[in-house]
C-alpha positions as CSV (number, residue, x, y, z in Angstrom):
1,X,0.0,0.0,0.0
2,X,1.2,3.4,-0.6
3,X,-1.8,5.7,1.4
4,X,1.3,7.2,3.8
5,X,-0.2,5.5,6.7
6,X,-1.3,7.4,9.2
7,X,-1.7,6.9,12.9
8,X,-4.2,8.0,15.3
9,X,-3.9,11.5,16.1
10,X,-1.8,11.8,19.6
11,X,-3.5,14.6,21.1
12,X,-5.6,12.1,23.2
13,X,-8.3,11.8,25.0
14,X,-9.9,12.0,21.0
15,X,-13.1,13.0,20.0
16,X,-14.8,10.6,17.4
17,X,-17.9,11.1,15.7
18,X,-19.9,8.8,13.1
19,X,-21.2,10.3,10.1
20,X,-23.5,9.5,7.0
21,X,-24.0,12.7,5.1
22,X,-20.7,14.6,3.7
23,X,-22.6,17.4,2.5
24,X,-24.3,19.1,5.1
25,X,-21.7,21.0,6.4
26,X,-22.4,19.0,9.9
27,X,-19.0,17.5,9.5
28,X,-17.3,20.2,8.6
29,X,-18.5,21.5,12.1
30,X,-17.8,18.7,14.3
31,X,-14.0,18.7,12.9
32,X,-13.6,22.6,14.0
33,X,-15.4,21.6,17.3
34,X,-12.9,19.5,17.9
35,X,-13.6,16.1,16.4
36,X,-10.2,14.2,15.2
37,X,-11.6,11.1,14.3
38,X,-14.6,10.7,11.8
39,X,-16.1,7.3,11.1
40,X,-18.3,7.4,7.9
41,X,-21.4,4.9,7.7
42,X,-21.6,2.7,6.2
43,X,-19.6,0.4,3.6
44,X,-20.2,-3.2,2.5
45,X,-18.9,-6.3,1.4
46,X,-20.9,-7.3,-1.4
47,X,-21.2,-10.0,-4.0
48,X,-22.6,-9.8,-7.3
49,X,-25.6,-11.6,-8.5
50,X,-24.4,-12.1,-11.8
51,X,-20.7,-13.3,-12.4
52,X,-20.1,-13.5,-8.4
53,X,-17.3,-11.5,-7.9
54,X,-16.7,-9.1,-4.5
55,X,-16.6,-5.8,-4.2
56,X,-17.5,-2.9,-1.9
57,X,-20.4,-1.5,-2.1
58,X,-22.0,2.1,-0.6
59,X,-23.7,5.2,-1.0
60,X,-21.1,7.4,1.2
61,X,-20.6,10.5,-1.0
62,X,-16.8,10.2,-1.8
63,X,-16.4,13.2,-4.2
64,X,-17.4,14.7,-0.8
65,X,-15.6,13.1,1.6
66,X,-12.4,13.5,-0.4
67,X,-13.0,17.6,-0.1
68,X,-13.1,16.7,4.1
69,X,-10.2,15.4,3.4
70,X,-7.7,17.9,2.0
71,X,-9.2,20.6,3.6
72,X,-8.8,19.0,7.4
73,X,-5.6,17.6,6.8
74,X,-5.2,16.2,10.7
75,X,-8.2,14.3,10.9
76,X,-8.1,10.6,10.7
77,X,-11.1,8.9,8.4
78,X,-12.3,5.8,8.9
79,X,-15.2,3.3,6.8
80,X,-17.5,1.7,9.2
81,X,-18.9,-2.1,7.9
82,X,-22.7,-3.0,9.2
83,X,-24.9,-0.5,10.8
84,X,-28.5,-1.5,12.7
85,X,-30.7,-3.3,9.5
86,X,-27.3,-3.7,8.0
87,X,-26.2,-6.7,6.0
88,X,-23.7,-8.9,7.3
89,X,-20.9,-10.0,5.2
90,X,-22.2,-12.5,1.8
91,X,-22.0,-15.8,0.7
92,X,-21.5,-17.2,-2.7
93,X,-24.6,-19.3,-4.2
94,X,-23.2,-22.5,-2.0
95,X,-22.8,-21.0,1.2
96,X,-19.0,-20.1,1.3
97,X,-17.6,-16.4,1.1
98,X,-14.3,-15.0,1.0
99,X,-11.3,-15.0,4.1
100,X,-11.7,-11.9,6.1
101,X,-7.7,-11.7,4.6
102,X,-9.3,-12.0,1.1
103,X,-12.1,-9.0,1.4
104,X,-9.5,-7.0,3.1
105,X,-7.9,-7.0,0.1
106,X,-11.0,-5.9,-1.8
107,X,-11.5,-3.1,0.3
108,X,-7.7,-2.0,-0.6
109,X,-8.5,-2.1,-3.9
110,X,-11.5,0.0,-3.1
111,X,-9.7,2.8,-0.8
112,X,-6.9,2.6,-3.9
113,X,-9.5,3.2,-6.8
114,X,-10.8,6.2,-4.6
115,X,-7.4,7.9,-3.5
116,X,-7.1,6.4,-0.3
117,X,-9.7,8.3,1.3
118,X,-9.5,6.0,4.4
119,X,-7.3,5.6,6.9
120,X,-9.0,2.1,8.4
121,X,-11.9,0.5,8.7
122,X,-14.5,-0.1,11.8
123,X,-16.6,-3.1,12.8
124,X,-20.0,-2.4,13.8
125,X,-22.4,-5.6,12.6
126,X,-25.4,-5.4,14.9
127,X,-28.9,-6.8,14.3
128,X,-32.4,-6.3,12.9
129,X,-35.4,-5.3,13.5
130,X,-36.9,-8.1,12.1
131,X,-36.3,-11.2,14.7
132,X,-36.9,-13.4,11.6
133,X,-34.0,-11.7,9.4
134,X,-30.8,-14.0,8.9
135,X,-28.8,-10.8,10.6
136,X,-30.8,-11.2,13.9
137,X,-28.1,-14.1,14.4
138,X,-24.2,-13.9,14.1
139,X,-22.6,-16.8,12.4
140,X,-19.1,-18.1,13.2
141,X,-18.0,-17.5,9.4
142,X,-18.7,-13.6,10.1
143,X,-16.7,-13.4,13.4
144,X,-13.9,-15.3,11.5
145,X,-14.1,-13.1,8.8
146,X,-13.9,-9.9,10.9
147,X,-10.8,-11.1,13.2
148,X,-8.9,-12.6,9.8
149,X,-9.4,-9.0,8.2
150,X,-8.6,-7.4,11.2
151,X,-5.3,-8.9,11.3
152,X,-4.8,-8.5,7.6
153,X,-5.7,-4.8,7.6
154,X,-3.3,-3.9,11.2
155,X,-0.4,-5.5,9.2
156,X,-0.9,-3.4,6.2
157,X,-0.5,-0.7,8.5
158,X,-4.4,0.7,8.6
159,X,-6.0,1.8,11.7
160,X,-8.5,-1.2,12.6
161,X,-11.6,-0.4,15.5
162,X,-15.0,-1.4,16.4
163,X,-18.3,-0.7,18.2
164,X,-19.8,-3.2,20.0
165,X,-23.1,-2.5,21.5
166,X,-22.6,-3.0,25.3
167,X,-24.1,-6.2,25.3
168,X,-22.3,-7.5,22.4
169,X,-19.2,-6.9,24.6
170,X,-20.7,-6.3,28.5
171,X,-18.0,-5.9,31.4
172,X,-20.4,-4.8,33.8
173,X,-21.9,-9.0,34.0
174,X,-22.1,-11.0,36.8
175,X,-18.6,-13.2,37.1
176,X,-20.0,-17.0,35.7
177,X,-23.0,-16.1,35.0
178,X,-25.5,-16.4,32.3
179,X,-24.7,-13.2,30.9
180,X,-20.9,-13.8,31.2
181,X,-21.5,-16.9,28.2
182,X,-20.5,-16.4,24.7
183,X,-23.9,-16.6,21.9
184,X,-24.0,-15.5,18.6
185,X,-28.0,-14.7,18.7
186,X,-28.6,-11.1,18.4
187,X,-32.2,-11.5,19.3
188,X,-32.1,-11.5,23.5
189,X,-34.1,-9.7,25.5
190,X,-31.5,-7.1,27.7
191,X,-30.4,-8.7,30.4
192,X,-31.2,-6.2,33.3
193,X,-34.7,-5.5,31.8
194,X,-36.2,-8.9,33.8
195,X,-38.7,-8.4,36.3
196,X,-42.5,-8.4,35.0
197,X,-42.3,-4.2,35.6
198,X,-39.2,-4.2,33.6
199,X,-40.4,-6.1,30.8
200,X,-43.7,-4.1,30.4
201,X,-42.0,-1.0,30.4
202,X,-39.6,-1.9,27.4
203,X,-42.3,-3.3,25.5
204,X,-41.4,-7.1,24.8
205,X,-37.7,-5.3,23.1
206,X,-36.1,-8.4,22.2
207,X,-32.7,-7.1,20.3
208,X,-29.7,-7.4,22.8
209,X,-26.6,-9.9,22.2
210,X,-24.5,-11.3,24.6
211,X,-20.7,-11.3,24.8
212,X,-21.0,-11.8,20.5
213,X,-17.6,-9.7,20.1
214,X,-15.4,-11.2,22.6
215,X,-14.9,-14.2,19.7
216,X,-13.5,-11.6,17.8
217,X,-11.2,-9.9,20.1
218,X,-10.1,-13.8,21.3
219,X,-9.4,-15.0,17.3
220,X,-7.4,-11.7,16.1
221,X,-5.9,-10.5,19.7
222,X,-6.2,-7.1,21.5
223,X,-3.4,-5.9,19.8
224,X,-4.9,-5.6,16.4
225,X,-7.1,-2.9,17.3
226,X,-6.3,0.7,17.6
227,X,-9.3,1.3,19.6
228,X,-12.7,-0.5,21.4
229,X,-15.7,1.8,21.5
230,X,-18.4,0.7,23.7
231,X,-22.2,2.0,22.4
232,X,-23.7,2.7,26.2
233,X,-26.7,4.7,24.0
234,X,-27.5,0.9,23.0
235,X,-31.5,0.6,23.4
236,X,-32.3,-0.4,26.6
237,X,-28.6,-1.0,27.2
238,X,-27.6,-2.3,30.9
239,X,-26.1,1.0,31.7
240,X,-29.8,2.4,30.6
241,X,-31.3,0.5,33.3
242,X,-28.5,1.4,36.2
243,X,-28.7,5.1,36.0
244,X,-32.7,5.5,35.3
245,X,-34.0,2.2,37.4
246,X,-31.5,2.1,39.9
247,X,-30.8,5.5,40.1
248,X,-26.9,4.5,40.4
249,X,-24.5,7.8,39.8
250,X,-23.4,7.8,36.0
251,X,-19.7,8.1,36.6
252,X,-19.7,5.0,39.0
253,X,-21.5,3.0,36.4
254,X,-19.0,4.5,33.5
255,X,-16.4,3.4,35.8
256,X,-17.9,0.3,36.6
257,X,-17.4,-0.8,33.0
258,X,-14.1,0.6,32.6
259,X,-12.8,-1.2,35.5
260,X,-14.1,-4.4,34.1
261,X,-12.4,-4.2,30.8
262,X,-8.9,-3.3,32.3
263,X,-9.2,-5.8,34.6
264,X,-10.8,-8.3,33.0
265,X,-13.2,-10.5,32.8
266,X,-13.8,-14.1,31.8
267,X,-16.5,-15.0,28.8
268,X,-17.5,-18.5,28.8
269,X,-18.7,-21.3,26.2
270,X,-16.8,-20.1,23.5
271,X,-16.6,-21.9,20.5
272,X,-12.5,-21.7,20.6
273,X,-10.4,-24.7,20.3
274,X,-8.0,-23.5,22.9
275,X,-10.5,-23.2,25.7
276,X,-14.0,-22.5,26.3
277,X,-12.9,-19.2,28.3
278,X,-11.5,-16.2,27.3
279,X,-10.4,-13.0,28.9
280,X,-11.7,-9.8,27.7
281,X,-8.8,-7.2,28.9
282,X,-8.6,-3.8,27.0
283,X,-6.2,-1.3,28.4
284,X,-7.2,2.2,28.9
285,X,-5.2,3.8,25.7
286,X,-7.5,1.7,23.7
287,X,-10.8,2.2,25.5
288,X,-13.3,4.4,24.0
289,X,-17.0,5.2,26.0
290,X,-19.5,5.5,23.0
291,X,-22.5,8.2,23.6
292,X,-25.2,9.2,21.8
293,X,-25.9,13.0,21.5
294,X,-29.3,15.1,20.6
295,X,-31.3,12.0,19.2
296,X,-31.4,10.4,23.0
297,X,-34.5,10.1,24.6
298,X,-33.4,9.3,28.1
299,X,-35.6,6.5,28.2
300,X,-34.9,3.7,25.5
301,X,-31.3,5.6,24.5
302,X,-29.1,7.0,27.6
303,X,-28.7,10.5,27.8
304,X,-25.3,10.9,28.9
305,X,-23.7,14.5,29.9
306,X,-20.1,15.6,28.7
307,X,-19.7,16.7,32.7
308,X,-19.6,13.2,33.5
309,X,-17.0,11.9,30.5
310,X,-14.7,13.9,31.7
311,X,-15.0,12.9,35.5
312,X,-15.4,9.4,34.5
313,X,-12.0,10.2,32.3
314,X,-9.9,11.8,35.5
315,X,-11.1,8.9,37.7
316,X,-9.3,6.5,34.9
317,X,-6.5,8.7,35.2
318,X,-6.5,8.5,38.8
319,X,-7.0,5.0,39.1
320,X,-4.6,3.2,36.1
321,X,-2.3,6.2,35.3
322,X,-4.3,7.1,32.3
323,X,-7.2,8.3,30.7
324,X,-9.0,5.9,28.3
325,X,-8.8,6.6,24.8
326,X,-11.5,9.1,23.9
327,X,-15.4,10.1,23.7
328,X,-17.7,8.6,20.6
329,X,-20.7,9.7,19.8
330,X,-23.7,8.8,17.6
331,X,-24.3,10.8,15.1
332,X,-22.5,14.5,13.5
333,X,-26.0,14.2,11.8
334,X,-27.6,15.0,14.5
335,X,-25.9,17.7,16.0
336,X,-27.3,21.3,15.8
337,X,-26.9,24.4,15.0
338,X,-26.0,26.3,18.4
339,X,-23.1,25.0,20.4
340,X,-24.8,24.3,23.2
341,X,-26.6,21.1,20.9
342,X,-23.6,20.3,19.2
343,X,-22.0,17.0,21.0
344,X,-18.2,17.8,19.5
345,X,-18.4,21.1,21.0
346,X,-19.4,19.9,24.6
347,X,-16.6,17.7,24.6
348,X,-14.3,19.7,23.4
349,X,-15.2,22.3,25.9
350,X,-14.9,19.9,28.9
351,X,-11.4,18.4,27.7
352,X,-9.5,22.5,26.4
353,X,-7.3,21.9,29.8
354,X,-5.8,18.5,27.9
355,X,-5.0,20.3,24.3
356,X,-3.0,23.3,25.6
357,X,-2.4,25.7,22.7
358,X,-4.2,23.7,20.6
359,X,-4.8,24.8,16.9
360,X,-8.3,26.0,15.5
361,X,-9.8,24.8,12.6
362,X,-11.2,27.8,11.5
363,X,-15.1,28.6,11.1
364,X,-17.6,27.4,8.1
């Protein structure tokens, strides 16, 4: 490859914001805010019905995304794969698909036939809202394919990441229990939502996973990921039900959750030939807490307040000698027009103490 690799910015902790619409001017706004990192969603691995060959295929505006990138020269760009109601990677007509090493090639072709407009790619499969749909389940031939190209993209020197929703990779579980067990169904009813109250109130919601992503970290190894963002804003997430049902303060529960991943915990019955247990242990320099921003209702989607990233980021500090990684958030498209709506901003202004002298980007 010859796309100058490019690392994550060092300034940390890093803003990162997933975005859809190049044309807005949204992102254009979240960058001088202060966002470093921008995820664009979505790509996909595609087959095509008539000869069968693979390719990527998306609706991103490039021509668009390409002017992002020579005018914002510092930010890092990455392609997100999946998305909620997304498709999970294809199958030829009998059954079989390409290695994850394989289609990480076909996206290199891609970012080369479009002037390297990305730095990396992100995994975010989720499920569907259709419990019937083939994508309300994980198969072992995806996970497979997303470690192998994980492995095969870090060695070609492009930044890898993903998004788990927080059940799909839940540190906050109960040490043996059921929730601590590996299943690829994406199709589970949340697993702090039980009691006949509970249940009611979320409506028969039957879309959580449980532990899903742990397979992949276990296959391709910590260490090919530049970054692990965790979607709290995940409907009817566990952390959902701690802060609004429990009325348990949002920066012990953050913390919660971030003491579990650098310590570690165990998922069980994992399809592995090793063992059926694996350790989920993410160090702080590659945690990332994912928040939604504007769209949150504060009822199915946690509302959570930039005041309380940052405390939940000096704790970390405090506790392991640094901060995690940085702040996501869902979605630049929804940010508004004021600064006081716009999610980039908010962070920003809560971490200036951590970018002295830092440059500015300019206005629109």
């Amino acid at each position: 490859m010859n796309n100058q690799n490019r690392s994550l910015p060092s300034a940390a902790p890093l803003i990162i914001g997933y975005a859809s619409n190049a044309s807005s001017g949204k992102v254009d706004q979240a960058i001088i805010d202060g966002a470093s990192v921008i995820i664009w969603s979505f790509i996909h691995l595609n087959i095509k019905d008539d000869d069968e060959t693979c390719n990527i295929k998306t609706s991103l505006e490039l021509i668009e995304i390409k002017r992002i990138r020579e005018k914002y020269k510092h930010v890092v760009h990455l392609a997100a794969f999946g998305g909620w109601n997304g498709p999970h990677p294809p199958t030829f007509s009998d059954g079989s698909s390409l290695s994850g090493g394989k289609w990480c090639d076909v996206f290199i072709q891609f970012n080369e036939m479009n002037g390297f407009l990305f730095d990396g790619i992100d995994w975010d499969y989720e499920g569907n809202d259709n419990l019937d749909a083939p994508t309300s389940k994980f198969t072992l031939q995806t996970l497979e394919i997303m470690a192998d190209f994980s492995m095969e993209a870090k060695s070609k020197g492009l930044i890898v990441s993903m998004a788990p929703a927080e059940s799909y990779l839940d540190a906050a579980v109960v040490p043996g229990g059921i929730d601590a067990t590996f299943s690829l169904r994406l199709d589970l009813p949340p697993r702090a939502w039980t009691s006949p109250e509970d249940r009611d109130m979320i409506k028969g919601f039957s879309h959580a996973g449980r532990q899903c992503y742990a397979y992949v970290l276990a296959k391709a190894g910590v260490e090919s990921f530049d970054f692990i963002q965790i979607q709290l804003y995940e409907g009817y997430a566990p952390y959902l039900y701690e802060v609004t049902r429990m009325r348990k303060d949002p920066v012990d529960a953050i913390m919660e959750r971030v003491n579990g991943f650098v310590g570690g915990y165990v998922v069980n019955e994992m399809p592995l030939k090793s063992s059926p247990e694996y350790e989920v242990k993410i160090p702080p320099s590659k945690l990332v807490i994912g928040i939604g921003n504007r769209w949150c209702d504060g009822v199915k989607f946690c509302k959570i307040d930039p005041k309380t990233i940052r405390k939940a980021y000096d704790r970390t500090k405090n506790t392991f000698g640094e901060g995690f990684l940085g702040t996501m958030f869902w979605t630049v498209n929804e940010e508004g027009d004021d600064e006081e709506s716009r999610m980039a901003h908010a962070l920003k202004r809560e971490f200036q103490d951590q970018h002295p002298g830092e440059t500015s980007y300019g206005e629109l």
